[in-house]
C-alpha positions as CSV (number, residue, x, y, z in Angstrom):
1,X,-17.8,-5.7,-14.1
2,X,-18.2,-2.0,-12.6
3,X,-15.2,0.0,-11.8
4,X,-15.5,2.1,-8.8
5,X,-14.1,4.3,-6.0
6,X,-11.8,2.3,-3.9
7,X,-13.8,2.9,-0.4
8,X,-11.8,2.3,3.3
9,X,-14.3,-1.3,3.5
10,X,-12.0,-2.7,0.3
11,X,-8.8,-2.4,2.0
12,X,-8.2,-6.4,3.1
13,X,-10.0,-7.0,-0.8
14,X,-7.4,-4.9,-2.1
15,X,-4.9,-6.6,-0.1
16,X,-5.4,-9.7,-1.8
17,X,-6.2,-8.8,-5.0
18,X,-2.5,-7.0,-4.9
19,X,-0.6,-9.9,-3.7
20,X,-2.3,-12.5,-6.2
21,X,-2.3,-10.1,-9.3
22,X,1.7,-9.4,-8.3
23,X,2.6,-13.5,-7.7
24,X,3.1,-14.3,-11.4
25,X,5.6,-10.9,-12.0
26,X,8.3,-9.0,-10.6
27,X,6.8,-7.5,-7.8
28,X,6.3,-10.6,-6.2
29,X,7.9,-9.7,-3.1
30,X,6.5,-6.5,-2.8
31,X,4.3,-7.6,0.1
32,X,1.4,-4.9,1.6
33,X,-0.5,-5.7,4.4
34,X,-2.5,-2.1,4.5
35,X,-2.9,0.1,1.2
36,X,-0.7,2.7,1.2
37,X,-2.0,6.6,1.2
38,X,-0.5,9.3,-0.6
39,X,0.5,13.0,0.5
40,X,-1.3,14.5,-2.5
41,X,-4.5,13.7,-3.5
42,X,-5.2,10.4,-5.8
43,X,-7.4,8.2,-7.6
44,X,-8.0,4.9,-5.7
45,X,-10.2,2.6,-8.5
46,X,-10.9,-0.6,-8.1
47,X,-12.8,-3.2,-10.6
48,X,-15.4,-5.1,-9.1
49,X,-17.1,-8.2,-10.5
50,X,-19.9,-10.2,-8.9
51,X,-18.9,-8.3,-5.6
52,X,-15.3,-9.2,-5.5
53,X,-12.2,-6.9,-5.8
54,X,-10.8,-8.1,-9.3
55,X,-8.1,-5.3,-10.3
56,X,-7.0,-2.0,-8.9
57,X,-5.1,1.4,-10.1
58,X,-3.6,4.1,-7.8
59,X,-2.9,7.3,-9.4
60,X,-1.3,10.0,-7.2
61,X,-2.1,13.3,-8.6
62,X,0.8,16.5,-8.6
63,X,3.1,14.1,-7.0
64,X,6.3,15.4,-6.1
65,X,7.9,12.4,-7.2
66,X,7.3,12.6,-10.5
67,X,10.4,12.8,-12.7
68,X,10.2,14.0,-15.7
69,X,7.2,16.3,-16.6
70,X,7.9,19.9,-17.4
71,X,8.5,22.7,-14.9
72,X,5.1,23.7,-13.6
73,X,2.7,21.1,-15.3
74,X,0.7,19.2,-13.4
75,X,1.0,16.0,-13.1
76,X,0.3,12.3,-11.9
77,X,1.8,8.8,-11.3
78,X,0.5,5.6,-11.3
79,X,1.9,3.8,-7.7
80,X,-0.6,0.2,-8.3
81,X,-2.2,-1.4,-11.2
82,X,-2.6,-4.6,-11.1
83,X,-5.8,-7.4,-12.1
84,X,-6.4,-11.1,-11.1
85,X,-5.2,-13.8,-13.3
86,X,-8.0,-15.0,-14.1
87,X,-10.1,-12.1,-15.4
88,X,-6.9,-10.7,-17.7
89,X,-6.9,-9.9,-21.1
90,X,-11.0,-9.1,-20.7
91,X,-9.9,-5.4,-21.0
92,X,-10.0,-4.6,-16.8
93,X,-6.6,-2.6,-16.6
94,X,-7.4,-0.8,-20.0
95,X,-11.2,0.1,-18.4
96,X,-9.2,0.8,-14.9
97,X,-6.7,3.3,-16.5
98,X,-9.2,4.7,-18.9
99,X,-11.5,5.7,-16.2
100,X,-8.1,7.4,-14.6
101,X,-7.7,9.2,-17.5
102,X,-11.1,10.7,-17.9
103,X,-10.8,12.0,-14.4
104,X,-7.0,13.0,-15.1
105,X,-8.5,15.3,-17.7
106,X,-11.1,16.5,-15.8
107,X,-8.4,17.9,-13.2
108,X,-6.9,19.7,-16.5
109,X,-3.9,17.1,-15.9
110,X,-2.1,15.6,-19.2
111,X,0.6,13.7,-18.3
112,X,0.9,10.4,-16.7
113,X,4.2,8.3,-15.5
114,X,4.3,4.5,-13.9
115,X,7.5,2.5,-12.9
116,X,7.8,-1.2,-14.1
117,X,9.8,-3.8,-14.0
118,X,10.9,-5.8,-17.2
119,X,7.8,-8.1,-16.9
120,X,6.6,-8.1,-20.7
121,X,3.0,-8.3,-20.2
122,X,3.3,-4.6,-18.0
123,X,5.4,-2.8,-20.8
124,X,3.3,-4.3,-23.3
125,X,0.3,-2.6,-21.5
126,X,2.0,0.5,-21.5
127,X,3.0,1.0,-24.8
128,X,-0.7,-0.2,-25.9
129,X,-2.0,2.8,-24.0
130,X,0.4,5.3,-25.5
131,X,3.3,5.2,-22.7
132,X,6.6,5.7,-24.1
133,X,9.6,4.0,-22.5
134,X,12.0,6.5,-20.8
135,X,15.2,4.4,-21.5
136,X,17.3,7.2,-20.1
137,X,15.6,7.5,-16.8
138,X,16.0,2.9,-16.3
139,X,17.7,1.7,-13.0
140,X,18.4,-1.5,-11.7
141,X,17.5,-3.4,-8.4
142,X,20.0,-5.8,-7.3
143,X,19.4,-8.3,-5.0
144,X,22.7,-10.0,-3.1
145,X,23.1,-12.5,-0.3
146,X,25.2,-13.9,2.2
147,X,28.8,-13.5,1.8
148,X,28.4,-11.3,-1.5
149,X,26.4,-8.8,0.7
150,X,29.7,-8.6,2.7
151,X,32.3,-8.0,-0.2
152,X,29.8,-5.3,-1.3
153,X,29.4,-3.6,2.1
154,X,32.6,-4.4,3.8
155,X,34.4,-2.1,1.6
156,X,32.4,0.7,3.1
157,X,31.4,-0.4,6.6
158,X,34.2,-2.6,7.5
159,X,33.3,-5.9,9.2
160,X,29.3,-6.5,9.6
161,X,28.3,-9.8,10.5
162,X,26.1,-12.3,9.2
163,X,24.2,-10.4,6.5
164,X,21.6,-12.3,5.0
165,X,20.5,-9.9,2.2
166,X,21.0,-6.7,0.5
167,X,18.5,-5.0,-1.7
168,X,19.9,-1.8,-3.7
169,X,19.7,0.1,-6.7
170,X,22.8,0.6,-9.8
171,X,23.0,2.0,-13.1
172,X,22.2,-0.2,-15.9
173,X,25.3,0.0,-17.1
174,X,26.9,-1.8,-13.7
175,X,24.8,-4.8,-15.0
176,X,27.8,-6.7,-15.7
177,X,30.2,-5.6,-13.0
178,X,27.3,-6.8,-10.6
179,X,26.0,-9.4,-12.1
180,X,28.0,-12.2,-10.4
181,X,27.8,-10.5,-7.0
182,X,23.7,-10.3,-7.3
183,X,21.6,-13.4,-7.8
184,X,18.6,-11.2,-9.3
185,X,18.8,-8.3,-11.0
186,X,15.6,-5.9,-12.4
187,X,15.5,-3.2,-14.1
188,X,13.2,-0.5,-13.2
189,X,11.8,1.4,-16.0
190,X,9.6,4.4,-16.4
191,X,6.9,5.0,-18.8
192,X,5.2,8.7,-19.6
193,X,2.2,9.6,-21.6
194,X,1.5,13.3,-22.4
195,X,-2.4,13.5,-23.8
């Protein structure tokens, strides 16, 4: 396995290697059919085994989303990381986000933030690398359909017709005034690692 510099010829490899590693978790729906680019600069890495595109990691560097590093420190966020079934648990992510790391530190830049989902295996990787949960910062996103998307937008739009789905984002603590209007329900977290 060789981890790499995600190059423009990787982009349908990355493609697929995103949609397969994201099947089996929440993110299963978050369909890309180009990579996405970034406004500030970023590390693109991909791992590579026997020529094919095995995992991936995006890291955005001084992003201005970033939430909750301090005033004036640089900063980065991790958009993508994700590795094929199949090679898991032979250390790929952890080689992926060490090599970010290295060149994180290289840019002088010591703090690192990535938005999950409550898939286990993802927070587990997190908090084996040294992220901490920001259980302040979580969020949910609800999912509603039909006739539920109505009720919740008739209230503010009047009649609409024929909505098939609504996709929007609540506090946590609306999970159980929404939970009968929404028929899935994740909530977002953030992790952060200062080093």
């Amino acid at each position: 396995m060789i981890i790499r510099d995600y190059c423009d010829k990787d982009e349908q490899a990355w493609i697929r290697c995103r949609a397969i590693a994201f099947l089996d978790c929440s993110y299963w729906n978050d369909v890309k059919t180009e990579k996405e680019t970034y406004n500030k600069p970023s590390i693109s890495l991909i791992a590579e085994h026997a020529g094919k595109v095995i995992g991936f990691i995006d890291t955005e560097i001084d992003s201005e989303n970033a939430s909750c590093n301090k005033k004036g420190e640089r900063n980065s966020v991790i958009w993508h990381l994700g590795v094929l079934p199949e090679y898991r648990k032979l250390s790929v992510a952890k080689n992926l986000w060490e090599e970010t790391k290295k060149r994180l530190l290289e840019e002088n830049i010591h703090y690192c933030e990535v938005w999950t989902q409550e898939d286990e295996p993802a927070n587990s990787f997190y908090r084996k690398m040294g992220f901490t949960l920001e259980e302040e910062r979580s969020w949910l996103r609800c999912y509603s359909q039909g006739c539920k998307c109505a009720t919740l937008l008739n209230d503010r739009l009047g009649d609409i017709y024929g909505p098939e789905e609504l996709i929007f984002d609540a506090a946590v603590s609306q999970k159980d005034e929404l939970k009968d209007l929404c028929y899935r329900m994740d909530e977002v977290r953030l992790y952060s690692i200062r080093f």
